[in-house]
C-alpha positions as CSV (number, residue, x, y, z in Angstrom):
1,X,30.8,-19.9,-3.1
2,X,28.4,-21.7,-0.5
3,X,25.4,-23.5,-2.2
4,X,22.0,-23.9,-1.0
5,X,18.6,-25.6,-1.4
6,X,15.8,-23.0,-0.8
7,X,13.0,-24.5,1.3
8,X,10.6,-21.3,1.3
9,X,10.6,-17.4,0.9
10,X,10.0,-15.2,3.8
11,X,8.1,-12.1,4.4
12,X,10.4,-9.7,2.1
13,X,10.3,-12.4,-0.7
14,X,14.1,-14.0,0.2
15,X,14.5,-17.3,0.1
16,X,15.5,-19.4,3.0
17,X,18.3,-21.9,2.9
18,X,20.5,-23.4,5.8
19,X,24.2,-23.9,6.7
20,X,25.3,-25.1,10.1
21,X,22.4,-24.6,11.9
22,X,22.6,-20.5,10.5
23,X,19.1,-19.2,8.4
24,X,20.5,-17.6,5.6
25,X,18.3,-15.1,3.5
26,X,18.8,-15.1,0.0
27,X,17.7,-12.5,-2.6
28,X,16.7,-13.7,-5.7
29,X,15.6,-17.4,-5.1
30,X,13.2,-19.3,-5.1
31,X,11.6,-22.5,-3.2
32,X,12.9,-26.1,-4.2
33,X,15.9,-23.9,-6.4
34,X,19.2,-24.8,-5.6
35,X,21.4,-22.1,-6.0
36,X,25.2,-20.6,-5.3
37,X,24.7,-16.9,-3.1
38,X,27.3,-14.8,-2.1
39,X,26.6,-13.2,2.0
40,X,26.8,-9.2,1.9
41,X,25.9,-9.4,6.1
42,X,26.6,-11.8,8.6
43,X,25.3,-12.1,12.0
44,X,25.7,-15.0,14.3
45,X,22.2,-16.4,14.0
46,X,21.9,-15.3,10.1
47,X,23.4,-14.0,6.7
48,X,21.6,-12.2,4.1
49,X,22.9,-13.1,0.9
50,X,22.5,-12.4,-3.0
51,X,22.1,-15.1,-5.3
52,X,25.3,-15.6,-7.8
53,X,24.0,-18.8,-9.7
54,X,21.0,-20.9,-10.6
55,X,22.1,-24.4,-10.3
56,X,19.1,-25.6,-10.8
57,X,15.8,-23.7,-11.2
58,X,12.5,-23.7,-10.0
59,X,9.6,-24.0,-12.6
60,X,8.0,-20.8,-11.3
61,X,11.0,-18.4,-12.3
62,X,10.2,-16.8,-15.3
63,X,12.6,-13.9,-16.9
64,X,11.9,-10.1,-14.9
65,X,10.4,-8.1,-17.8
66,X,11.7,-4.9,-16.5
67,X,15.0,-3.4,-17.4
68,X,16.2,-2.2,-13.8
69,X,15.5,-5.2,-11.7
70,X,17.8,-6.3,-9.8
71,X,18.8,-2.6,-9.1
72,X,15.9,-0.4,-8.6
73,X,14.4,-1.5,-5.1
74,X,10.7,-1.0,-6.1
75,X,10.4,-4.3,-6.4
76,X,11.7,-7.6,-5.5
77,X,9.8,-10.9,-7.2
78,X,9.4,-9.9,-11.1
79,X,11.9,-13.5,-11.0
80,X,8.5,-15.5,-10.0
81,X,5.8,-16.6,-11.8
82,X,2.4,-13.9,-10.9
83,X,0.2,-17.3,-9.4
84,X,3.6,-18.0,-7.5
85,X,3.7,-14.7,-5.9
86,X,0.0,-14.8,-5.3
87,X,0.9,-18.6,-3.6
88,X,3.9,-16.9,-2.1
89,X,1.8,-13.9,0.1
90,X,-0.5,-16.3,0.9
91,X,2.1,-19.1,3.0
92,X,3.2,-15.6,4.5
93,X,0.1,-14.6,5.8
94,X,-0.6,-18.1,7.1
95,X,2.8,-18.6,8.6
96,X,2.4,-15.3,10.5
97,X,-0.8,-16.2,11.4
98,X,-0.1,-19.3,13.1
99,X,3.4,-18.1,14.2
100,X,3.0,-15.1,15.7
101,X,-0.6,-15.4,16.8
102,X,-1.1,-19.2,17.2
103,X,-4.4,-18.8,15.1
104,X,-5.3,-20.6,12.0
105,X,-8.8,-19.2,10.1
106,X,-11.5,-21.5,9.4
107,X,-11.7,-20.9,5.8
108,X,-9.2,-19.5,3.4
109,X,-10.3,-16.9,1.0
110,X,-9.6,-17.0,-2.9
111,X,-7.0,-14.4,-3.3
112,X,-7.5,-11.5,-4.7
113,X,-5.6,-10.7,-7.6
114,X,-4.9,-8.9,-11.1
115,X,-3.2,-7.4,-13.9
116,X,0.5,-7.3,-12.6
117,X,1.8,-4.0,-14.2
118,X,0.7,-0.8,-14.7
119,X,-1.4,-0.8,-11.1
120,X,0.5,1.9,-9.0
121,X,-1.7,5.0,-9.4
122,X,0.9,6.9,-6.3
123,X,4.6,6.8,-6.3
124,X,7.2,9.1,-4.3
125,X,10.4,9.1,-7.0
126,X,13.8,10.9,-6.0
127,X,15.1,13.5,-8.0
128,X,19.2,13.5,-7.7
129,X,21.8,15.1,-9.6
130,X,24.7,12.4,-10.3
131,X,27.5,14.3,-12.9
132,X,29.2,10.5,-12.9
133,X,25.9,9.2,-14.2
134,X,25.0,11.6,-16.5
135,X,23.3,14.0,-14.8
136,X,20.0,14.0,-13.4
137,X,18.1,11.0,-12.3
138,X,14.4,10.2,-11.7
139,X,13.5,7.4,-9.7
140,X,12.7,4.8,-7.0
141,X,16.3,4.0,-5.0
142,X,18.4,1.1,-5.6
143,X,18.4,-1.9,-3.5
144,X,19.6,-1.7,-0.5
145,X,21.1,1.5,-1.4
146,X,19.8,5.7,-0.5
147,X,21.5,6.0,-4.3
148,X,18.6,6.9,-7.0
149,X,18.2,4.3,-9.6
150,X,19.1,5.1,-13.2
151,X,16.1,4.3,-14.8
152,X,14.1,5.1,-18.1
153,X,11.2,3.2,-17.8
154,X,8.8,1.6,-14.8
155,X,6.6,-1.4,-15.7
156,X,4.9,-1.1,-12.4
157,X,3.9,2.7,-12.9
158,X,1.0,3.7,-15.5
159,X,2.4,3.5,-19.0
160,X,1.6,7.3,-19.3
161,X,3.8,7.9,-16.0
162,X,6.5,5.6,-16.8
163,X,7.1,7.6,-20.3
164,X,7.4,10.7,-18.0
165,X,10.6,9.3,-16.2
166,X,13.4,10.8,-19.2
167,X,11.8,14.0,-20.1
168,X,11.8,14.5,-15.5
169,X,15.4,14.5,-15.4
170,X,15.1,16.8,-18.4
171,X,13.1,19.3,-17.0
172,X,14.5,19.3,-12.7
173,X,17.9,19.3,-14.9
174,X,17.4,22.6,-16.8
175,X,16.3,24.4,-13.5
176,X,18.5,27.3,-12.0
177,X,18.8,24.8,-8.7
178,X,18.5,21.2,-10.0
179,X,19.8,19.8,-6.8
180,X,17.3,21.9,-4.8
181,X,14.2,19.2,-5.8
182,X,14.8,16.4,-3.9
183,X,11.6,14.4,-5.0
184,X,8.5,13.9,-7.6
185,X,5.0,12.7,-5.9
186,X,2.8,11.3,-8.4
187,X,-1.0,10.7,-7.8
188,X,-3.2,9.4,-10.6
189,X,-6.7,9.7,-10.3
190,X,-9.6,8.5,-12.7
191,X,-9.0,11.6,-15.5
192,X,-6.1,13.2,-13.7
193,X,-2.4,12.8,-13.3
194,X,-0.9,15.4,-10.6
195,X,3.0,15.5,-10.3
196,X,3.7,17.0,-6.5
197,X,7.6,19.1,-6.9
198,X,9.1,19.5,-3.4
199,X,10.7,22.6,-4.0
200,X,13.4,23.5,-1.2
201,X,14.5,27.1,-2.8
202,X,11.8,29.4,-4.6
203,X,12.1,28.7,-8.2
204,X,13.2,31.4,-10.9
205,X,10.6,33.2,-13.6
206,X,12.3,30.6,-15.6
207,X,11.7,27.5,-13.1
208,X,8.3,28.3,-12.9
209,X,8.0,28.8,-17.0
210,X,9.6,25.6,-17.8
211,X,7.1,23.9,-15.0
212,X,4.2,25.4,-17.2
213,X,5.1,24.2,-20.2
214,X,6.2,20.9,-18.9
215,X,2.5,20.5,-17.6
216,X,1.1,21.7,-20.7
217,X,3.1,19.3,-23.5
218,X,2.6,16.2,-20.8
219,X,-1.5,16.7,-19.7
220,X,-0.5,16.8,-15.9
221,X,-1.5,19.1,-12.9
222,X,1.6,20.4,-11.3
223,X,2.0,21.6,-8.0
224,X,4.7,22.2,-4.7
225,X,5.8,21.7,-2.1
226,X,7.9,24.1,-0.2
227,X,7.8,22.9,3.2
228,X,5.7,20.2,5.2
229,X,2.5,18.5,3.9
230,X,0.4,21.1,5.1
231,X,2.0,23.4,2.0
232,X,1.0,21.5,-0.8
233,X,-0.4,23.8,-3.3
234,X,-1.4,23.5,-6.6
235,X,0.9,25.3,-9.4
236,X,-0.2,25.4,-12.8
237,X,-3.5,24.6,-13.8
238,X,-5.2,25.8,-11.1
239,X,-9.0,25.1,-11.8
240,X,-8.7,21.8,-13.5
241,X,-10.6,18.6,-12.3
242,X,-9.8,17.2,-8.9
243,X,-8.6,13.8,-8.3
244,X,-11.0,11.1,-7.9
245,X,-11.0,7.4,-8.2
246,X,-14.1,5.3,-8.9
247,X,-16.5,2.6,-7.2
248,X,-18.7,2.0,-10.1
249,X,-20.4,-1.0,-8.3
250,X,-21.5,1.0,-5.5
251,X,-22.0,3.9,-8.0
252,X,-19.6,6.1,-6.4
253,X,-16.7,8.8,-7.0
254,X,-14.4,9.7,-4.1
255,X,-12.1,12.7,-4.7
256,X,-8.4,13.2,-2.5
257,X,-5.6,15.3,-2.9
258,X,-2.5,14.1,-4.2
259,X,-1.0,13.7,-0.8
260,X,-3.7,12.2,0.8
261,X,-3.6,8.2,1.3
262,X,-5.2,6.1,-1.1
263,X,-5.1,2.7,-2.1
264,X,-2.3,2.2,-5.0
265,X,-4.0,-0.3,-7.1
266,X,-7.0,1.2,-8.2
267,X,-8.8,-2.0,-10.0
268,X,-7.6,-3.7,-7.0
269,X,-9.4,-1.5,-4.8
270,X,-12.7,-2.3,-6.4
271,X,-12.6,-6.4,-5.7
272,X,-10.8,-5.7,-2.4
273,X,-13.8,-3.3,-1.5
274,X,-16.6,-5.9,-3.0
275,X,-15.5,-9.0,-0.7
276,X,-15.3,-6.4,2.4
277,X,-18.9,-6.1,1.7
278,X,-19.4,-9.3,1.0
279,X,-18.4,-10.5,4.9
280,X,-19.6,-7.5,6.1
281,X,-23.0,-7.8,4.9
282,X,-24.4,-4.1,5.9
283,X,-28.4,-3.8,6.3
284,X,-30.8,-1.0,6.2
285,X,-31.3,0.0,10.1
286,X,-28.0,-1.5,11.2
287,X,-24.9,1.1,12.9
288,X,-21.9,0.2,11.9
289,X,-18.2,1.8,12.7
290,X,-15.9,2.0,10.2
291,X,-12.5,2.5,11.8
292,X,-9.4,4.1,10.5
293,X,-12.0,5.2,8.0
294,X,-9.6,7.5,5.6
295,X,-11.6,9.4,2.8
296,X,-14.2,6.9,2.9
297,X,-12.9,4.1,0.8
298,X,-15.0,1.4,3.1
299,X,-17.7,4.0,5.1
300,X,-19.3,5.1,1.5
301,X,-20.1,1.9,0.0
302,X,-21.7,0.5,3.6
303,X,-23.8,3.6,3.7
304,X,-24.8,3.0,-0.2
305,X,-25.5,-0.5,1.2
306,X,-28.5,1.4,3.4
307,X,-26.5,1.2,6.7
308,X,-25.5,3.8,9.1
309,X,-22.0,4.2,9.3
310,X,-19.5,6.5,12.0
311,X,-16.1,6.8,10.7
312,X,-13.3,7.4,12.8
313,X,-10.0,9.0,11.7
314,X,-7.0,10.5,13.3
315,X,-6.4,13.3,11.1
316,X,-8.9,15.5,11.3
317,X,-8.3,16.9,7.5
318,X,-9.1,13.0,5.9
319,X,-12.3,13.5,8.2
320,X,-13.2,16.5,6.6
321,X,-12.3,14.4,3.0
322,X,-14.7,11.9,3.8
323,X,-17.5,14.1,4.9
324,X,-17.2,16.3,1.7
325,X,-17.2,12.8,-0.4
326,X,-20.4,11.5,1.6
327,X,-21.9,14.7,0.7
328,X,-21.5,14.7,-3.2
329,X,-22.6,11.2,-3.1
330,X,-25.4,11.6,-1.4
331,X,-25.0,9.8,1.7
332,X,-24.7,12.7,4.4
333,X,-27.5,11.6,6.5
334,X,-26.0,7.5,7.0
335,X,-22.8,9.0,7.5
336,X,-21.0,10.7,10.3
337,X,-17.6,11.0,11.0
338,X,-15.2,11.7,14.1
339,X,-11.3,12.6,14.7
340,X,-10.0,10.1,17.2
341,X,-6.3,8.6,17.8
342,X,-7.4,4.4,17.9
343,X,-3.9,3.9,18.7
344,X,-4.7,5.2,22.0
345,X,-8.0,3.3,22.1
346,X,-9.6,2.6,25.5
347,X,-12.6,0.7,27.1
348,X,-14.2,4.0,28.3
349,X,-13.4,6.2,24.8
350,X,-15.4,3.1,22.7
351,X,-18.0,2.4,25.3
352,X,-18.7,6.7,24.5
353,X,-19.2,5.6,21.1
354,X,-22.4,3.7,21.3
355,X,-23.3,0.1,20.5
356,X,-22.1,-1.1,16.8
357,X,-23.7,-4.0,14.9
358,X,-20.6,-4.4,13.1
359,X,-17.3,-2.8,12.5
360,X,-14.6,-2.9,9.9
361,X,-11.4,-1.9,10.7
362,X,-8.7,-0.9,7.8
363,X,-4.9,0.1,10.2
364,X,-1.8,1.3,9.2
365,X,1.2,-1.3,9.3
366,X,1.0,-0.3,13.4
367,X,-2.4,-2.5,13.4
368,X,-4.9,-1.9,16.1
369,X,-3.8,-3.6,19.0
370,X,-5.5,-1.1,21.6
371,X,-8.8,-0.2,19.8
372,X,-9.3,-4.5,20.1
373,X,-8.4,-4.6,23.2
374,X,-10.8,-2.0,24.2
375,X,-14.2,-3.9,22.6
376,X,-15.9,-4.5,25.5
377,X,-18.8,-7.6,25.8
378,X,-21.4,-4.9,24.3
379,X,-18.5,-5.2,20.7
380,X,-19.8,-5.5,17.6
381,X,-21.0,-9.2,16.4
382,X,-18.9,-9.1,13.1
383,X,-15.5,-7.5,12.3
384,X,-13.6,-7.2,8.7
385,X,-10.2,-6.5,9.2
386,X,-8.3,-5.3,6.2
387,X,-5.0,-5.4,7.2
388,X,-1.6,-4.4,5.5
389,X,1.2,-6.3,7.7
390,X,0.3,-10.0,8.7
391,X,2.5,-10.1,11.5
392,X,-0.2,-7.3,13.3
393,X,-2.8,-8.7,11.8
394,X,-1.8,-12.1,13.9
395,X,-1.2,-10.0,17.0
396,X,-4.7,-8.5,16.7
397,X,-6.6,-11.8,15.5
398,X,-4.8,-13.6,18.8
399,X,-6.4,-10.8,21.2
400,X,-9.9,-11.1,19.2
401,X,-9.9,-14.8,19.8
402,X,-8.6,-14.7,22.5
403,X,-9.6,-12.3,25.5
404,X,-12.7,-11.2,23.0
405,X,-14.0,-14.2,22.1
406,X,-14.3,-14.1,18.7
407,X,-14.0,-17.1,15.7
408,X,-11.4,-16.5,13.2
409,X,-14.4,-16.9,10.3
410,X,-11.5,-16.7,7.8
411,X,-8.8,-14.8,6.2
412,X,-6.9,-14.3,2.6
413,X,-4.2,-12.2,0.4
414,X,-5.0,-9.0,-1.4
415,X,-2.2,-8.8,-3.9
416,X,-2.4,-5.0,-3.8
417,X,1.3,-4.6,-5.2
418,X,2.5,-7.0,-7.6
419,X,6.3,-7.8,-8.2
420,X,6.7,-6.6,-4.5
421,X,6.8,-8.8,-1.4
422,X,3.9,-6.4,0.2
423,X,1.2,-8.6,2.1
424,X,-2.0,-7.4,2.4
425,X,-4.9,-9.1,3.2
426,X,-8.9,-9.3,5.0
427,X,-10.1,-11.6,7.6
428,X,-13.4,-11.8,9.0
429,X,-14.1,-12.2,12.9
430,X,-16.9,-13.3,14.8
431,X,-18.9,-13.5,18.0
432,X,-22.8,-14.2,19.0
């Protein structure tokens, strides 16, 4: 077996060791570790590999308190230290920046960061019915594999959701079609736990019984999904609460469905959402956009902040979301909202927008190359960008400092998902 010294860990948390002039990407290393790895792929510029053997270890690896690591693919650095992952995200983000963007930020943000388990209030598990393995399993897929895991318990989920994993294979096995029920959606919410079926053949009088109960002994909504997104219905409880998660700072409740996105790490959510107003500062008799705006996760607490605040979505049902949430906290007349694809951003479409003070910009992995492009010399003197893939976020950043003229203020990690290598993070631009 080939032996290596790992010099750093790349995006996907692998380290990085070389042989012959070839990167090779191993799984399950760590920086300064020297370690034997065995290569399941081999191109000619690179291998990914798995590691075999610790030779000698790195002072951050600490022993992965879950079970199924190593085998379930829902996360990849419980073998590191929580400050080392922190440490970890935030060489990524900087690498990209400066990599793929050739920018470096004037000032480096404290990372945010907390409790490492229990965070992920959404989760998509697959349902499959394996005879060789018992039956039915529950559960995120294994590494590198479309096979389910066979887990029992998920450190990472709610401790209230985890316990729900055994008695899931219990139920979807005892239906009339078990293999008909391809996947379990769970949302949590402040006081409510929703489990979303997808449901590919109508259920039986007896499906639909052993649902009801199952919601009953358990405390959690169910409801299906027979088709697209679009036929997401609720099931059994059907006037219970609503979903809603918190902003107690800004003194607000926003309420989603279970399909519709929210940020995964609730507490998370809260510090990420106090530095965003932090750099972006909003004042009474300001406008501000708020782009990419979701259910109003950013465009509520700058309107609490006595700002006025257009939000700008694609999908024209998280519009009507965020309207309904501005109106049961109050803040219908600094908010308005508009259904627009940003992807397809243009000069012209945000000129028809009016002047903006500020903006805060929150993309999808895609990042928002075309809606910076298109601020013109009348763009907004301050921009937060909350961005979920660095390597975007370093596209975007060189276009803002570069053809827009903006300073790279600063930037910094937002350690939304533990024990994964997921980088998110928030950067501040600006221009006078």
């Amino acid at each position: 077996m080939p032996v290596g010294i790992i010099e750093s860990l790349d995006h996907e948390g692998r380290g990085i060791t070389r042989l012959e002039g070839k990167t090779i990407f191993v799984e399950g290393a760590l920086p300064l570790e020297e370690v034997e790895y065995s290569s399941y792929r081999k191109k000619p510029s690179y291998e990914l590999a798995q590691t075999t053997r610790i030779l000698k270890a790195s002072g951050d690896r600490v022993t992965p308190a879950c079970p199924h690591f190593g085998v379930c693919g829902g996360c990849s650095m419980q073998h590191a230290d929580h400050a080392a992952q922190v440490a970890a995200k935030q060489r990524v983000l900087e690498d990209n920046l400066w990599h793929i963007g050739r920018v470096r930020p004037e000032q480096l943000y404290p990372p945010i960061y907390g409790s490492p388990w229990g965070y992920r209030h959404r989760a998509r598990l697959s349902a499959r019915l394996v005879p060789k393995k018992g039956g039915m399993l529950v559960g995120f897929h294994e590494r590198r594999s479309s096979y389910v895991a066979d887990m029992r318990v998920c450190l990472n989920l709610p401790q209230h959701v985890s316990d729900l994993l055994v008695p899931l294979r219990a139920l979807i096995g005892a239906f009339s079609a078990p293999d008909r029920m391809p996947q379990v959606e769970v949302a949590v919410g402040n006081s409510v736990t929703v489990l979303v079926f997808r449901v590919l053949e109508p259920l039986s009088a007896n499906d639909e019984s052993l649902l009801r109960e199952f919601g009953d002994r358990h405390a959690v909504q169910i409801w299906l999904q027979p088709k697209g997104p679009d036929t997401v219905h609720r099931f059994h409880l059907e006037h219970a609460a609503q979903l809603s998660y918190k902003l107690p700072e800004f003194e607000l409740e926003l309420f989603f469905s279970p399909t519709e996105f929210t940020q995964v790490n609730h507490a998370i959510n809260q510090v990420l959402v106090r530095r965003a107003m932090a750099l972006l500062a909003p004042q009474p008799g300001e406008r501000i956009a708020d782009m990419f705006c979701g259910l109003g996760n950013f465009t509520l607490p700058i309107a609490r902040l006595g700002a006025d605040v257009v939000g700008i979505e694609g999908s024209q049902a998280l519009v009507n979301r965020a309207a309904a949430n501005a109106a049961a906290n109050g803040l219908s007349e600094r908010t308005s909202f508009g259904v627009a694809n940003l992807f397809e951003a243009t000069v012209e479409s945000m000129a028809a927008l009016g002047h903006f003070d500020k903006m805060l910009i929150d993309p999808p992995r895609e990042g928002a190359i075309e809606l910076v492009k298109a601020l013109g010399t009348d763009g907004p003197r301050r921009i937060v960008y909350v961005s979920c893939s660095p390597s975007t976020l370093a596209r975007d950043a060189a276009v803002l400092t570069g053809q827009q003229g903006y300073r790279f203020r600063g930037a910094g990690v937002v350690n939304m998902f533990p024990n994964t290598s997921h980088v998110e993070s928030i950067a501040l631009f600006e221009r006078h």
